[in-house]
C-alpha positions in Angstrom: 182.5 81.2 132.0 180.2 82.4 128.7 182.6 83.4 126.4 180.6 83.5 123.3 177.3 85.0 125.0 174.1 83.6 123.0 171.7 84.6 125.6 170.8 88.3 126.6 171.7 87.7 130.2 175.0 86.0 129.3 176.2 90.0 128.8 175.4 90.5 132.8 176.9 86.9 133.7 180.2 87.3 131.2 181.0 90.5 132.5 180.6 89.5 135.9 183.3 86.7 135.5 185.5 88.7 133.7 185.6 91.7 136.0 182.8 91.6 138.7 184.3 93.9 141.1 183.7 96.8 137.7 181.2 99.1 138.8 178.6 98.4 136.0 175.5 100.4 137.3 175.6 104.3 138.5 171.7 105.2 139.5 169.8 106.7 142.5 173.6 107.7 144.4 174.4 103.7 144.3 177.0 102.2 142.4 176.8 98.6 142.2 179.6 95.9 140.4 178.7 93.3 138.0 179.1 90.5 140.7 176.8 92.5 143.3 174.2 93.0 140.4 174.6 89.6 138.8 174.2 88.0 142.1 170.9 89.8 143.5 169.3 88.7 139.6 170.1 85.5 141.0 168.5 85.7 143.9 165.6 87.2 142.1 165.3 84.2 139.5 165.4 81.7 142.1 162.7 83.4 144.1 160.4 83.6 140.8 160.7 79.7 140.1 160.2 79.2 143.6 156.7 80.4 143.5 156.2 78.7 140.7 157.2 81.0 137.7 157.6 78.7 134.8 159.5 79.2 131.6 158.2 81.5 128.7 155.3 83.0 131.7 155.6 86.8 131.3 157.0 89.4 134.1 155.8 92.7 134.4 158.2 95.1 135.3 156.7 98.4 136.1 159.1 100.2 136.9 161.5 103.6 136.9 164.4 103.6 135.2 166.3 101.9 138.8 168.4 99.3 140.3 165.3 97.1 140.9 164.3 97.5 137.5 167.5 96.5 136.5 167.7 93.6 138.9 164.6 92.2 137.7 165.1 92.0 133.9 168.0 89.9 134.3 166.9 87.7 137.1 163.3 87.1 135.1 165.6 86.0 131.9 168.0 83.6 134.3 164.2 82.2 135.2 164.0 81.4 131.7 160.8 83.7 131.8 159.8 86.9 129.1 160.2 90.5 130.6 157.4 92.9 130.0 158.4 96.8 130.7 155.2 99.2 130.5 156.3 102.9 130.0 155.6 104.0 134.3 153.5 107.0 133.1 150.6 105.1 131.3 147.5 105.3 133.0 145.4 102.2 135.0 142.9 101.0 131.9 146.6 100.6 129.7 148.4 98.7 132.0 145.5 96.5 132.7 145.1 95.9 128.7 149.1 95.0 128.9 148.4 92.7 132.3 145.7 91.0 130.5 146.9 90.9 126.6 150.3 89.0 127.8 148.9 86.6 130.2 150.7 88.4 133.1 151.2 85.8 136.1 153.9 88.1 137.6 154.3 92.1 138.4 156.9 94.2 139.7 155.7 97.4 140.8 156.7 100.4 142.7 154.4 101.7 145.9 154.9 105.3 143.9 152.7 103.9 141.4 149.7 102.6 144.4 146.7 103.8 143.0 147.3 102.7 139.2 148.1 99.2 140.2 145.2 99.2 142.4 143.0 99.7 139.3 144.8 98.3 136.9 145.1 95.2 138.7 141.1 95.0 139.6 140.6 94.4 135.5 143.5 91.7 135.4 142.5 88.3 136.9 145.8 86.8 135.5 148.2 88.1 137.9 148.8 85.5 140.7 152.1 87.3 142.0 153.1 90.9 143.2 156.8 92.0 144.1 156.4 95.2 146.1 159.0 97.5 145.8 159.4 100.7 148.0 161.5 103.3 149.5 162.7 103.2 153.4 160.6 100.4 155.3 158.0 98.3 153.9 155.0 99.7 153.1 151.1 98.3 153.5 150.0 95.8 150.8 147.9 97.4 148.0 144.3 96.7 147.2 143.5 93.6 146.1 146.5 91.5 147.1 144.4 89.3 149.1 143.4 87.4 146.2 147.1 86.8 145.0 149.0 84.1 145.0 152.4 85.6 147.0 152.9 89.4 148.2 156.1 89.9 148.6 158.1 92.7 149.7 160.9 93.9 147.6 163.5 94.0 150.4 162.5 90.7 151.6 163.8 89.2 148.9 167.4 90.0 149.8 168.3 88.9 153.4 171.3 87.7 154.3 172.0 84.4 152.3 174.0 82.4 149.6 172.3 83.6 146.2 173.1 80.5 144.8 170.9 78.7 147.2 168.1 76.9 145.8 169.2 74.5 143.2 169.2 75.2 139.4 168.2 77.5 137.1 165.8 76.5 133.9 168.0 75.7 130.9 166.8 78.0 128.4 168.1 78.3 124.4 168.3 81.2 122.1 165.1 80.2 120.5 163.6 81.3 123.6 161.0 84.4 124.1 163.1 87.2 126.1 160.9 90.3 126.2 157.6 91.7 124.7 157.9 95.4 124.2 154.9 97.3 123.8 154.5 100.1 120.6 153.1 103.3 121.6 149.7 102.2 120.4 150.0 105.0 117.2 147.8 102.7 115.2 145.4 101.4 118.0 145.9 99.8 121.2 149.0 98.8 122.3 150.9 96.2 120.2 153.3 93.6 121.8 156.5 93.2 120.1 157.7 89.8 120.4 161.9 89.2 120.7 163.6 85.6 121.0 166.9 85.7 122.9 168.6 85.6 119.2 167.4 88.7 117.9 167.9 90.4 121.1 172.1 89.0 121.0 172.0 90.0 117.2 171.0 93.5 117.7 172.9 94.6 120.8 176.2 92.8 118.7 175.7 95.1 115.5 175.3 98.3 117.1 178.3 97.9 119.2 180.4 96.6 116.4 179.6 99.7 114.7 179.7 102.3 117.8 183.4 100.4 118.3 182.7 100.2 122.0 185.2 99.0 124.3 185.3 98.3 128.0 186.0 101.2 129.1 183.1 103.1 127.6 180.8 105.0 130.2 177.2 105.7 129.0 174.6 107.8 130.7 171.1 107.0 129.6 167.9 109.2 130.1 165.4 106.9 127.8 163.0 104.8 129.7 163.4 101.3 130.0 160.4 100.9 127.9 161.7 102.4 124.9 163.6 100.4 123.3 166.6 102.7 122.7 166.8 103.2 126.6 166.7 99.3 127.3 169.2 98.4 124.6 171.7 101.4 126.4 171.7 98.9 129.2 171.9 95.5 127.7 174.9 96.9 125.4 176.5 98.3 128.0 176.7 94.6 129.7 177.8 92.8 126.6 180.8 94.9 126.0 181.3 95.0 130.4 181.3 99.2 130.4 179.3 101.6 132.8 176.2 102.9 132.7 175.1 105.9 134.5 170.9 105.5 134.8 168.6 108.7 134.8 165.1 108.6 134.7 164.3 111.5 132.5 166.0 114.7 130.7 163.9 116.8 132.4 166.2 119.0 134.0 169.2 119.1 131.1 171.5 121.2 133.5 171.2 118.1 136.2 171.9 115.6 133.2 174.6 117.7 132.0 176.8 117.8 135.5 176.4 114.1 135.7 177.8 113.5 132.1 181.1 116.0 133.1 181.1 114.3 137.0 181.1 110.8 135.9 183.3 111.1 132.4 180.7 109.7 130.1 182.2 108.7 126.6 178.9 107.9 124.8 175.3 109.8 125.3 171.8 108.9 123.6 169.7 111.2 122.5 166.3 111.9 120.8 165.5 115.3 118.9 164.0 116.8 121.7 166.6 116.2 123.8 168.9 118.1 121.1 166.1 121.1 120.9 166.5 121.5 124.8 170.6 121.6 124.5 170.8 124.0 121.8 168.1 126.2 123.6 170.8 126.3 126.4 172.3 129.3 126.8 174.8 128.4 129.3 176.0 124.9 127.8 179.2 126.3 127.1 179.9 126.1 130.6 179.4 122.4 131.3 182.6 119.5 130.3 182.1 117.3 127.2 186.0 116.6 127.0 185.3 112.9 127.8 182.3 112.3 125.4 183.2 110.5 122.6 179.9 109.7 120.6 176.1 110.9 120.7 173.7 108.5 119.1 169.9 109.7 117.5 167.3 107.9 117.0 163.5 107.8 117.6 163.1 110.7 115.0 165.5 112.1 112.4 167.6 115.0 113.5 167.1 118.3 111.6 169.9 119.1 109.3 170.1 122.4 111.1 170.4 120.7 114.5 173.0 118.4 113.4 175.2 121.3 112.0 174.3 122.9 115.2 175.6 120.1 117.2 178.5 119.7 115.0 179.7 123.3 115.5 179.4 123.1 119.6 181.1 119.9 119.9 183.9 118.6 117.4 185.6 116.2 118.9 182.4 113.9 119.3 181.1 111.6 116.4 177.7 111.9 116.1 176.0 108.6 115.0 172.2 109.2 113.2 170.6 106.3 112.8 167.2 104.7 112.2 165.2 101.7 113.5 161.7 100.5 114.9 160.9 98.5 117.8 160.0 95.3 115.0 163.9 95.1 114.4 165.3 97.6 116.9 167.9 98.9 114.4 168.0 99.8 110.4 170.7 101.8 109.5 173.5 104.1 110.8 175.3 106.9 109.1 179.4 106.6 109.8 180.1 110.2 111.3 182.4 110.7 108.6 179.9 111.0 106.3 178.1 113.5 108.2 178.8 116.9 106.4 178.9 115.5 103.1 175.2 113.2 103.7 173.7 115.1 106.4 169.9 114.1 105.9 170.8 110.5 105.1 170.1 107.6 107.8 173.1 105.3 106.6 174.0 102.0 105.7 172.0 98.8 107.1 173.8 97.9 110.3 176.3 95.1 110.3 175.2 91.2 109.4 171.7 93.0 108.2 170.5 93.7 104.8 167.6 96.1 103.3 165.8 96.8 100.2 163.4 99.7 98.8 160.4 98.1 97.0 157.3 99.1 94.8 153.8 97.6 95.8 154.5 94.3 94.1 158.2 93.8 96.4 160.6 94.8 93.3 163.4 96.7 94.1 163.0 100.3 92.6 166.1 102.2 91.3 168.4 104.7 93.0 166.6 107.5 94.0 162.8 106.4 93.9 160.6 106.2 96.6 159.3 102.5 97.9 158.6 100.8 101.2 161.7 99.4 102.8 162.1 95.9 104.1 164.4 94.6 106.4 166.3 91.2 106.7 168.4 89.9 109.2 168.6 88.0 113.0 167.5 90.9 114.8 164.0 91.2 113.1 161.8 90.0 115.6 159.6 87.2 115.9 155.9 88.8 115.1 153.2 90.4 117.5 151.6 88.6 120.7 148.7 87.3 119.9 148.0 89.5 116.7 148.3 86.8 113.8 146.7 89.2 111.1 149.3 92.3 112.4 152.2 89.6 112.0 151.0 88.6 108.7 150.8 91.8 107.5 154.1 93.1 108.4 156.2 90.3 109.0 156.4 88.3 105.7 158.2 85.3 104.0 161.2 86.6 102.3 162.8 85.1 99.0 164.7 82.6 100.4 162.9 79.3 102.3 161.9 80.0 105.9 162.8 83.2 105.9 160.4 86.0 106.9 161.6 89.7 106.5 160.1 92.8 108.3 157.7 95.2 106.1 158.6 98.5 107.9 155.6 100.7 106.2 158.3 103.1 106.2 158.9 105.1 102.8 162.6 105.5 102.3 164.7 106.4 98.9 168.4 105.1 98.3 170.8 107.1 96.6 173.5 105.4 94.4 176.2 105.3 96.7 173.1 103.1 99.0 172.8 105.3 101.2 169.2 105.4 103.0 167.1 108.7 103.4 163.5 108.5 105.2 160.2 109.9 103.8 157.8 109.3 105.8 155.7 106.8 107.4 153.3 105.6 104.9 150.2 106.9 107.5 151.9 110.3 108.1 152.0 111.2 104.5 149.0 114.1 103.8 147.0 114.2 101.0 146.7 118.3 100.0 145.9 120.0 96.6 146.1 116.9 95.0 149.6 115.8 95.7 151.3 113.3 98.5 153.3 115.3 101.0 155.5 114.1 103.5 155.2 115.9 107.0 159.1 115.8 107.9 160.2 117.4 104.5 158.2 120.5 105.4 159.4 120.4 109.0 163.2 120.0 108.3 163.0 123.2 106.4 161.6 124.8 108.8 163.7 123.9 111.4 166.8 125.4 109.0 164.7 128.8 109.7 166.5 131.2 111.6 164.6 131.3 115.5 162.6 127.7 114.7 163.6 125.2 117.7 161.2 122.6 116.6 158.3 122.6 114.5 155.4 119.4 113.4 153.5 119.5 110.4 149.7 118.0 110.2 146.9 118.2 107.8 143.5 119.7 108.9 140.3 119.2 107.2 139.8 122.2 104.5 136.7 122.4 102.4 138.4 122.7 99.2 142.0 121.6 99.6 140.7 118.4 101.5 143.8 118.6 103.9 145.1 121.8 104.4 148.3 122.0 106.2 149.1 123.4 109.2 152.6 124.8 110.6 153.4 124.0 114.8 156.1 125.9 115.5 158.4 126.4 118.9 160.5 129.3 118.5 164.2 129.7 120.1 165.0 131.4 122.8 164.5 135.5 122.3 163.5 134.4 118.4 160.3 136.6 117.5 159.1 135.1 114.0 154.6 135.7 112.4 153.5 133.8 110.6 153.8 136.0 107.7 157.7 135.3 107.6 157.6 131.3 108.4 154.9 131.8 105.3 157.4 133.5 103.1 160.3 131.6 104.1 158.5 128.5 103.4 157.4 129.8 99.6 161.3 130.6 99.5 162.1 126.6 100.1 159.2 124.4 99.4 157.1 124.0 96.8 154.2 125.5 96.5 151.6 122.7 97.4 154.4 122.2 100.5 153.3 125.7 102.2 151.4 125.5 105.2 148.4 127.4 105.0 148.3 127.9 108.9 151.2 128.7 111.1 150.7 128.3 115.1 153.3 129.3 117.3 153.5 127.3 120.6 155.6 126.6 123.8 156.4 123.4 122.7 155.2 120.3 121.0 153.8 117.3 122.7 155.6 114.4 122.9 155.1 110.5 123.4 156.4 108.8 126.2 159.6 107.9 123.6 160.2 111.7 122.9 158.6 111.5 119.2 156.2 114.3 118.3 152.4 113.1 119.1 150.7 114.4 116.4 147.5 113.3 117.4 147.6 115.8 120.0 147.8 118.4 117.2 145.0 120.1 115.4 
């Protein structure tokens, strides 16, 4: 047995020696043990090296948040291969970019999903092998198979038989590719973010040092796999051998909600959309939270008025806010304790990580000053696929020799006690009347406004002012606000360069695939 897990699917193979009749996986009315699921990744590893599946050849897993998706993951690390997860809603000419920009010899796909892989795989020549998964009976082969490789049928794969048949597995290190995860594309097209086994182990380790979970833990997740926040629910969940209960989205809260009271869930992530939609709620008083010990934000920082909000409806639960990027996973994390008294911070670097706040020339600048933050530690990740210059620019050698630390692009400020606070990307920041702003200063006071749900801040083109800036703003439920008073309240708060010179009200704000704000969208 792996005591001392040192690769990512050691969590699923230590916790199924250790307890393997522990239901580890709630999802789609199944619940399935850590033997059950550790033995069908099995299975699945030893049908990908059968047809030829080498070491460090990338898997794409297109896929729902779901027991095959699951299944997969872990059975294309046991192959000693890399795990790609494209978010299910991108469209045809995305995926094939993915297919094509990873060297894709393998894909997992659902028959839900027919006519995008139909396209997207008529662009990508790579592909030699497609794993078919569907509902009920097997389904006709898509478009295009003919040319493949192997078709195989999902359900095919998991006839009666010893799971252990077939001989060995690859021997595969820590040094070892694991997964490439794909950026939204905010700066372009898509970028691949490369992860060794090591960083992976490092990450999922700190954050549950610092979340204290135990065995016993039970954590329902709504993030897709392809965000990194929703995939590291499940891989920390198997290091530390708890449950997790699997949704695919938070689109109906009230669903989400009965599932957290049905199935005792002790930790919940969440985004700040997520928290808009609760506190919108006007029956949440209704549904259980007795069980739930902690929430957890990340993706964007949670408005000071939403985090008193939150405080205020639920007591008893420590309330982590935290802040990371897909190049290191995790940053920082604020201990709940220091909530009320540091509300807008982000924390303290997680555990075995360090940070710093730099000028342009990489000196540290003093307590309180704005700089770019860099991060240093095991879970910074390796660079981007095939994207030298993007690496060089952002992953860079460090002071000591060999090392390479992560330029986050991030502005950040430390107070004296070191505690971080975020600015503002250095690409969101608006140039108007002269003067620098940063977006989410503007939109955490107007999220403090009496009726504001959520609000997004852009600049506009403006004849004289250059960028003018302009006020998105969802109100609350029966909240009635003009534009005249979010003006006036703004001139209140801000300063005056800070005041957006337009104010549109909307329905709501449109969001990425991770839950962030797109502010492309706006204008």
């Amino acid at each position: 047995m792996q005591t001392n897990p040192y690769l990512v699917h050691h969590f699923l193979e230590y916790s199924a020696a250790r307890h393997g009749r522990k239901v580890a996986l709630v999802c789609d009315g199944l619940r399935l043990t850590y033997g059950e699921i550790d033995a069908a990744a099995n299975r699945f590893a030893r049908y990908l090296v059968s047809i030829g599946v080498d070491r460090h050849q990338r898997v794409v897993i297109f896929l729902d948040n779901s027991v095959e998706a699951v299944i997969a993951l872990f059975g294309t690390l046991k192959a000693g291969a890399v795990f790609v997860l494209p978010n299910v809603t991108m469209k045809s000419a995305k995926l094939a970019y993915i297919l094509n920009n990873c060297g894709a010899t393998t894909l997992v796909a659902h028959d839900s999903r027919r006519r995008v892989i139909e396209e997207a795989m008529a662009d990508a020549d790579g592909v030699r092998h497609l794993v078919w998964c569907h509902h009920g009976q097997p389904c006709e082969a898509p478009q295009g198979s003919r040319r493949l490789d192997s078709f195989t049928q999902w359900s095919d794969l998991f006839v009666a038989g010893d799971s252990d048949a077939g001989g060995r597995l690859p021997a595969v290190i820590d040094r070892d590719l694991a997964t490439i995860i794909y950026t939204s594309g905010s700066t372009g097209e898509p970028k691949g973010v490369v992860s060794a086994h090591y960083n992976m182990v490092a990450a999922a380790r700190s954050i549950t040092t610092y979340l204290e979970n135990v065995e016993t833990d039970i954590v329902l997740n709504t993030l897709p796999f392809s965000f990194d926040y929703g995939l590291y629910q499940l891989l920390m969940v198997f290091l530390f051998g708890g449950t997790l209960v699997l949704e695919n989205s938070f689109t109906y809260p009230r669903v989400v909600l009965e599932r957290l009271a049905v199935e005792e869930v002790t930790g919940f992530p969440i985004v700040p959309t997520m928290v808009a939609m609760l506190l919108q709620m006007r029956d949440l008083a209704r549904f259980d939270f007795r069980c739930l010990r902690y929430l957890t934000n990340t993706g964007a920082a949670l408005p000071v008025a939403h985090i008193r909000s939150l405080r205020k409806m639920l007591p008893h639960v420590r309330i982590f806010s935290m802040y990371g990027l897909t190049e290191c996973k995790r940053v920082s994390y604020l201990p709940p304790e220091k909530l009320d008294e540091k509300p807008d911070s982000v924390g303290i670097p997680i555990p075995n990580s360090e940070v710093f706040v730099v000028d342009a020339t990489g000196r540290e600048v003093a307590a309180n000053e704005v700089g770019e933050l860099v991060v240093r530690g095991s879970h910074v990740m390796q660079g981007y696929w095939n994207d030298p210059v993007e690496t060089a620019r952002v992953f860079r050698p460090g002071n000591r020799h060999g090392e390479i630390v992560l330029h986050t692009g991030d502005l950040f400020r430390r107070d004296a006690e070191g505690y971080l606070y975020f600015v503002s990307r250095t690409d969101d920041l608006i140039k108007t009347r002269g003067e620098r702003v940063s977006p989410k200063e503007i939109e955490n006071a107007l999220c403090a406004l009496d009726g504001v749900a959520e609000a997004a801040v852009v600049g506009v083109p403006d004849e004289v002012l250059g960028k003018a800036l302009k006020a998105f703003v969802v109100c609350g439920r029966q909240a009635h606000l003009s534009e005249m008073q979010v003006q006036a309240y703004c001139h209140k708060t801000l300063e005056p360069f800070m005041v957006p010179k337009y104010v549109e009200f909307v329905e709501a704000l449109p969001k990425t695939s991770s839950g962030k704000i797109d502010r492309k969208s706006l204008h």
